[in-house]
N, C-alpha and C positions, 0 to 999 in steps of 0.2 A: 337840363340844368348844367349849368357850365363848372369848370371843375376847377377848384382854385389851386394856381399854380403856387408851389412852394419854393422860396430861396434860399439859398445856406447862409446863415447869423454871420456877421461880415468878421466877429471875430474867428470863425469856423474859415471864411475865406482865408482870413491873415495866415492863421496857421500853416493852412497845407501848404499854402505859397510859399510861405518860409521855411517849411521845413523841404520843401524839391527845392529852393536857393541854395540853402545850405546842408543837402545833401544829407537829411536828418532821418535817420532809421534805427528808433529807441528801442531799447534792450526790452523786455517785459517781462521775462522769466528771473524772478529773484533767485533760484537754485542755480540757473546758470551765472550770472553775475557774481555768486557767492563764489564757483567755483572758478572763474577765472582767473578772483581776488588771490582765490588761495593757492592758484598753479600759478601767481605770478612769484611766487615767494617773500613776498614782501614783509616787515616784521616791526616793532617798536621806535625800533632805533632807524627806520627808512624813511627821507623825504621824497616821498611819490608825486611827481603830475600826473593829474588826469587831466586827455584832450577829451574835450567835448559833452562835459558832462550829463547834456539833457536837464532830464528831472530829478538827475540823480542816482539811477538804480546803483552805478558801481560806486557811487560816492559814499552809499549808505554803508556797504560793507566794507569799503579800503578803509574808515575811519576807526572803527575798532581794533583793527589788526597795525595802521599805520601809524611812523611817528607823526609824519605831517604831512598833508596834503595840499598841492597847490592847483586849482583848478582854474581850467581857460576854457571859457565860453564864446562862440561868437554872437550868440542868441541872446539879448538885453534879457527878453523874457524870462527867461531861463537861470541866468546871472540874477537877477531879482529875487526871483522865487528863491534859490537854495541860499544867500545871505539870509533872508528873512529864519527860513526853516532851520537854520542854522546858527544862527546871531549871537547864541551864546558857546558856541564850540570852538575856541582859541589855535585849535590844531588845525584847521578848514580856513586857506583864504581862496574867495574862489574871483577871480579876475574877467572882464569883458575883455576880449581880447583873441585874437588870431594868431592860433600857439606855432604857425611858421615863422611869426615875428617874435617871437620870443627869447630872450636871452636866456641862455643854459645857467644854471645853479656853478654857485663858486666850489660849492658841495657834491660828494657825492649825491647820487639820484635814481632812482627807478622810474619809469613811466609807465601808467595802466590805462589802455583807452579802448573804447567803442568807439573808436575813429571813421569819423565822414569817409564816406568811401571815395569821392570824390577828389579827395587829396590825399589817400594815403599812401602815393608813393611821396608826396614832400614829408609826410609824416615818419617816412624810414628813413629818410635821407637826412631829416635832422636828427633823428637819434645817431645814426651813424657816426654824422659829423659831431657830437656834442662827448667831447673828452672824457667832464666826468659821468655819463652814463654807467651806471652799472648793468641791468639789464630793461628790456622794452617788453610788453604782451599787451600786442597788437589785435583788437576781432578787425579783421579785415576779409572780402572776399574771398570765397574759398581759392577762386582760381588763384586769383595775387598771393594768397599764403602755400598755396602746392605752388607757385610757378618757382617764387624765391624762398624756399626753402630744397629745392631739386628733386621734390616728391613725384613732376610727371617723368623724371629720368632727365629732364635738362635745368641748364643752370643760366641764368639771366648774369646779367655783367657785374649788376649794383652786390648778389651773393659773392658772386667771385672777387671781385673790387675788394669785400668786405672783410672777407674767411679770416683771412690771418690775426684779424684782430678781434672779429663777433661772431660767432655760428645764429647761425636764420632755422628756426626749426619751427615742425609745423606740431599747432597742439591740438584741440578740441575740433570737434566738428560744431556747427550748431545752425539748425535749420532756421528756413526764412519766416516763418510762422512765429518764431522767438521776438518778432521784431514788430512795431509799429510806427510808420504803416510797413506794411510785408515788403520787403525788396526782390526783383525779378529770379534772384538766386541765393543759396544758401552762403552762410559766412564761416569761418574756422579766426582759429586763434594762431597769432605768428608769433612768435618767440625769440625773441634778440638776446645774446648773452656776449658781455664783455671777457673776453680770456682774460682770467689773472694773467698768465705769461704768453704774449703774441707768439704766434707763429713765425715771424721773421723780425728780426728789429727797427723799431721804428723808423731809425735813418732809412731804410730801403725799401719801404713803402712807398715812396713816389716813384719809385722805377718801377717799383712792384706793379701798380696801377696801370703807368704807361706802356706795359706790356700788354698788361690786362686789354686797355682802351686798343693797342694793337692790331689784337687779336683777334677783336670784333667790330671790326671797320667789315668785315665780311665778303674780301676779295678774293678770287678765287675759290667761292664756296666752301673753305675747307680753312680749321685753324694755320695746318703748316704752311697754305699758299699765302697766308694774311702775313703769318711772319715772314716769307718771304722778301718781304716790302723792304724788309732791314737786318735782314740776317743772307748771308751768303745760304745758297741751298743746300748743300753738304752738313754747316752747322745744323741748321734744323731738322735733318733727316736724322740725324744723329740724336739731337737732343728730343726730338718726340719719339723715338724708338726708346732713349731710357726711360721716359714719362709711360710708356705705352698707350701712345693717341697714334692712331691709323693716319697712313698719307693724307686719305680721305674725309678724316673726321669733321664733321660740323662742330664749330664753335661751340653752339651751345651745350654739344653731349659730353663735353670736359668736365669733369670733375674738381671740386677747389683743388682736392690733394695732389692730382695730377699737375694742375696747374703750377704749385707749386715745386711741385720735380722739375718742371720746367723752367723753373724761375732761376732755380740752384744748380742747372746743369747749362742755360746759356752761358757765353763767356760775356 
């Protein structure tokens, strides 16, 4: 007897396709979702975006706690469903729309996302670049959240770039089973926070950086040979002995704080 073969309902195909396009790995655990809500700190008086809503898990719980919600989907699907589910809730506008294209709020703002993992470094780099941000909590992969937050002992550029005006910190752990469908690795929470008062003033931020970009052009293996490039050699023997970064040090095992000893003791 032959054996009838079975095929997946073509709207079962659309999905999965769509969701590996768009790099979709939906939250499933409502306890966690509740608790990212509430470690982002977010409160009555906050206009929150959320990137990438899904079905909603984080949307359900930002709306009780938040003052207003502004949600970007890229998924029509998706953007469909939670206007309908929604249609009478005035605090909830949720937009089709690819939140790298997005214009930043004239307002203050928070961001709360289960961010596509696939873009989540464009996803830091516009909270960084976006003025009024007040803080970000990012579920991004775990590695991305230990690498830019300096939890393996090193620090990435875009942290350093950052420091003086946002700390990158790492929050929650939360396994890959949390998620559907399941992603090859666990995810963690990243934490962005606006300093009320910078660490150096805003006019010297652009030198700030250009030292930074410097410093990890990566010649000579070693931060002090990269300054090289633009500092006499004596200068920066000098100024990485007050920072206390070794001849030898690799870029990456600098520290913001160091960095910034460094910034305050070049001439």
């Amino acid at each position: 007897m032959s054996r009838k073969r079975s095929y997946p309902h073509a709207r079962e195909t659309r999905t999965a396709s769509t969701r590996k396009r768009l790099s979709q790995n939906f939250l499933t655990d409502p306890a966690v979702a509740r608790s990212i809500v509430r470690d982002s700190g977010v409160g009555p008086d906050d206009l929150v975006l959320e990137v990438g809503p899904g079905d909603g898990m984080i949307t359900r719980h930002l709306l009780p706690v938040a003052g207003h919600v502004l949600a970007y989907e890229k998924d029509r699907h998706y953007v469909e469903r939670l206007r309908r589910r929604y249609a009478g809730e005035e605090r909830l506008r949720c937009f089709h729309a690819d939140f790298r294209d997005v214009r930043e709020p004239s307002e203050a703002f928070a961001v709360v996302a289960n961010a596509p993992f696939s873009i989540t470094t464009d996803i830091v780099r516009w909270c960084l670049g976006a003025r009024n941000l007040t803080s970000a909590t990012l579920v991004t992969q775990i590695e991305f959240a230990r690498k830019h937050s300096g939890d393996f002992g090193r620090w990435t550029k875009l942290a350093v770039s950052s420091w003086p005006e946002t700390t990158l910190e790492l929050g929650r752990r939360i396994g890959r089973g949390r998620f559907h469908p399941v992603p090859q690795v666990d995810a963690a929470v990243l934490h962005l926070e606006r300093r009320d008062e910078p660490l150096l003033p805003r006019r010297s931020m652009g030198e700030y950086r250009r030292l930074v970009e410097l410093g990890f052009t990566g010649v000579g293996g070693s931060l002090p040979a990269s300054l090289r490039r633009a500092y006499p050699s004596g200068v920066v023997g000098r100024a990485c002995a007050r920072a206390g970064i070794a001849r030898d040090e690799p870029v990456g095992f600098v520290d913001p704080e160091r960095w910034l000893t460094l910034f305050r003791v070049l001439p």
